[in-house]
C-alpha positions as CSV (number, residue, x, y, z in Angstrom):
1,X,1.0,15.8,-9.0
2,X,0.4,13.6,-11.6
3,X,-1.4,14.0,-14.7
4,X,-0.8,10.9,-16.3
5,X,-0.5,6.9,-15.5
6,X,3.0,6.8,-17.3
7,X,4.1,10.4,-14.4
8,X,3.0,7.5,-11.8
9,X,4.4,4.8,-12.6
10,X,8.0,6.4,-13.2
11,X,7.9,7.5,-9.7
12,X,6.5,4.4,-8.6
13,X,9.1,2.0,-10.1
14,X,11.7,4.5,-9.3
15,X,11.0,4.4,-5.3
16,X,9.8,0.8,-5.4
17,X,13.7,0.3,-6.5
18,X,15.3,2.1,-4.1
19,X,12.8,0.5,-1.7
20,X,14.0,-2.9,-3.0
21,X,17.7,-2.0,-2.7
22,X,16.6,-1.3,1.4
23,X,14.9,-4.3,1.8
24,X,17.5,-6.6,0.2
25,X,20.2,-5.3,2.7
26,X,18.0,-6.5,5.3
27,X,19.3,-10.2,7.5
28,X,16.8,-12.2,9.0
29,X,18.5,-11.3,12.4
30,X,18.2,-7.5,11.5
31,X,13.8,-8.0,11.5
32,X,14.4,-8.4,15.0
33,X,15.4,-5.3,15.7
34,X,13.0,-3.0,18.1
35,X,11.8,1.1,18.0
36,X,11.7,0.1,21.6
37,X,11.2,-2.8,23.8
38,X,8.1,-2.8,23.7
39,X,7.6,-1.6,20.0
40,X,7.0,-2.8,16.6
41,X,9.9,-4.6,14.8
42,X,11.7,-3.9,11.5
43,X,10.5,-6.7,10.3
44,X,7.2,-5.6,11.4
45,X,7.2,-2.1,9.5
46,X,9.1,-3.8,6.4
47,X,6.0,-6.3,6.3
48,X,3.5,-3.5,7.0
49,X,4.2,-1.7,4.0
50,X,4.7,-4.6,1.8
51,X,1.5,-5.7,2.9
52,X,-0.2,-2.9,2.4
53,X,0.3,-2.2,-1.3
54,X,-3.2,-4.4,-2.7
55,X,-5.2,-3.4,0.6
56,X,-4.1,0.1,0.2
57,X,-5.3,-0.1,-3.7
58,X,-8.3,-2.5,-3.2
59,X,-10.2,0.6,-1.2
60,X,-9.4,3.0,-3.7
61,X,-11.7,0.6,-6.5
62,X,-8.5,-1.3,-7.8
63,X,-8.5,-5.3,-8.0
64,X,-5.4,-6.4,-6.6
65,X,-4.9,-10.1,-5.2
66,X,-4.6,-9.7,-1.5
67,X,-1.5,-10.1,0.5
68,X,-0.1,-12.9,3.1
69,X,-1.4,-11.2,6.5
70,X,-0.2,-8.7,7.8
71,X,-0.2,-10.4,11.4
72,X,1.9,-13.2,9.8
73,X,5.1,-11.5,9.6
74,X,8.1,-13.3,7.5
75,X,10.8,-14.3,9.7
76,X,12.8,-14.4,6.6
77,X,14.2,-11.1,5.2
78,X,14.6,-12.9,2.0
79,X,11.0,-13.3,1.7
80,X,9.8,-9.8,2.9
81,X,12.0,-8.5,0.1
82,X,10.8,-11.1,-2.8
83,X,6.8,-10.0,-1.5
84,X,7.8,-6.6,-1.9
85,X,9.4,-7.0,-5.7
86,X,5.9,-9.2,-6.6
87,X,3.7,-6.9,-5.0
88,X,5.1,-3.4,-6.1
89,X,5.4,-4.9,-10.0
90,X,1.5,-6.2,-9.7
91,X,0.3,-3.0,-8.2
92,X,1.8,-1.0,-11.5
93,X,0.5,-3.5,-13.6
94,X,-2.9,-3.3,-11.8
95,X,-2.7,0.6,-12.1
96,X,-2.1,0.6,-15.8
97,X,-4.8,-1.7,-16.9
98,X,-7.3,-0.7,-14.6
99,X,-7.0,3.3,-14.8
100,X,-6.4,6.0,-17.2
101,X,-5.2,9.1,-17.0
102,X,-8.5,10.9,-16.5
103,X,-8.9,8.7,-13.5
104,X,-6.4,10.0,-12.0
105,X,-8.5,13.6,-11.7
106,X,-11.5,11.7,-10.4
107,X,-12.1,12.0,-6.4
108,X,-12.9,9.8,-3.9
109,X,-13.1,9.6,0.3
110,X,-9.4,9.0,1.7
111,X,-9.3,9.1,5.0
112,X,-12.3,11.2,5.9
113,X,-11.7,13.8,2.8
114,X,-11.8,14.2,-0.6
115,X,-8.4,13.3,-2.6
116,X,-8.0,13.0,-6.3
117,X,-6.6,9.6,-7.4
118,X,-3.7,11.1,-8.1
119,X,-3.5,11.8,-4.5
120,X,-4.1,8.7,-3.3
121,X,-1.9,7.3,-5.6
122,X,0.6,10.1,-4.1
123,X,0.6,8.6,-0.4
124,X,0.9,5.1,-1.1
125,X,4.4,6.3,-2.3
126,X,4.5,8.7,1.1
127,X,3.4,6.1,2.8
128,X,6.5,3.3,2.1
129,X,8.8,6.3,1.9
130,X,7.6,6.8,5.7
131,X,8.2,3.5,6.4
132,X,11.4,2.9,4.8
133,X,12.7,6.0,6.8
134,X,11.7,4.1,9.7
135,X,13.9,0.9,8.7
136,X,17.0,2.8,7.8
137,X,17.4,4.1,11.5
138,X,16.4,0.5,12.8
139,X,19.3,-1.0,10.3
140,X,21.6,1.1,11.5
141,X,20.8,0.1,15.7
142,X,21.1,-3.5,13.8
143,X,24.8,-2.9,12.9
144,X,24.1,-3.0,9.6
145,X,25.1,-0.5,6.9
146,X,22.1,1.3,5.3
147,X,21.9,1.3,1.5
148,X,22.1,5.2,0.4
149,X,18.6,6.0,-0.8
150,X,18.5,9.7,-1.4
151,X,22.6,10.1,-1.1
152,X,25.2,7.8,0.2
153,X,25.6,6.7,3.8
154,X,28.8,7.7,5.9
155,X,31.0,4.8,4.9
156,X,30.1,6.0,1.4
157,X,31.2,9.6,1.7
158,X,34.1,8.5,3.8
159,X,35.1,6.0,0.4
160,X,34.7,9.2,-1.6
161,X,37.1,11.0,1.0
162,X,34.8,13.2,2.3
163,X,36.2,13.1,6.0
164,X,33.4,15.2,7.6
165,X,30.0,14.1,5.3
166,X,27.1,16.7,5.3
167,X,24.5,16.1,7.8
């Protein structure tokens, strides 16, 4: 858990850059791509959490400018990915001015119980780590190469000459 704003916002930039690194593999094509016929979109889940970030933080008491839409998704992957970079660097920059590190122990309602802010702070990051799951499958059903976020992907191990790479 975090005890201070600086613990936060190392994991913050740290996952918001790996994040990044998914999103800018992304084609415009690639946002097409379905869970299921009748399911939500990559594009869809890449906007979601993108989104998300200032309305996420504006009911926990921070002042964020709000986002596009979420309804409005980006048919452009380029633009998804440039929203992302904006919002992630003004969320940090919205945390650091507007909180201290004894705000960070304070509680509030989340989701019908009581979290810390540290908490909270703690699933916004589970919460695009969710989602970014999510898109790496729906890359890969879009024939594209997934960038490596917690180790490389199989055309990275086989590179290394790993023939059989760990599961």
């Amino acid at each position: 858990m975090y005890v201070t704003i600086s613990d936060f916002i190392k994991e913050w930039n740290r996952e918001a850059m790996l994040t990044q690194k998914v999103l800018d593999g992304l084609t415009d094509d690639s946002l097409k791509q379905q869970v299921y016929p009748e399911g939500r979109t990559l594009g869809r889940i890449a906007w979601h959490f993108t989104s998300n970030i200032p309305d996420y933080l504006s009911h926990f008491g921070l002042k964020m400018q709000m986002a596009e839409n979420e309804e409005n998704v980006p048919a452009s992957a380029k633009e998804i990915a440039e929203s992302f970079k904006k919002l992630s660097e003004e969320a940090a920059l919205a945390i650091i001015q507007q909180w201290s590190d004894d705000s960070l122990s304070q509680t509030q309602k989340a989701f019908g119980r009581e979290e810390t802010n540290a908490q909270i702070l703690m699933g916004l990051i589970k919460h695009i780590v969710h989602h970014r799951g999510q898109l790496t499958i729906l890359i890969r059903q879009a024939r594209l190469k997934p960038f490596g976020v917690y180790g490389p992907p199989k055309e990275d191990w086989v590179k290394l000459g790993v023939a059989n790479p760990p599961l």
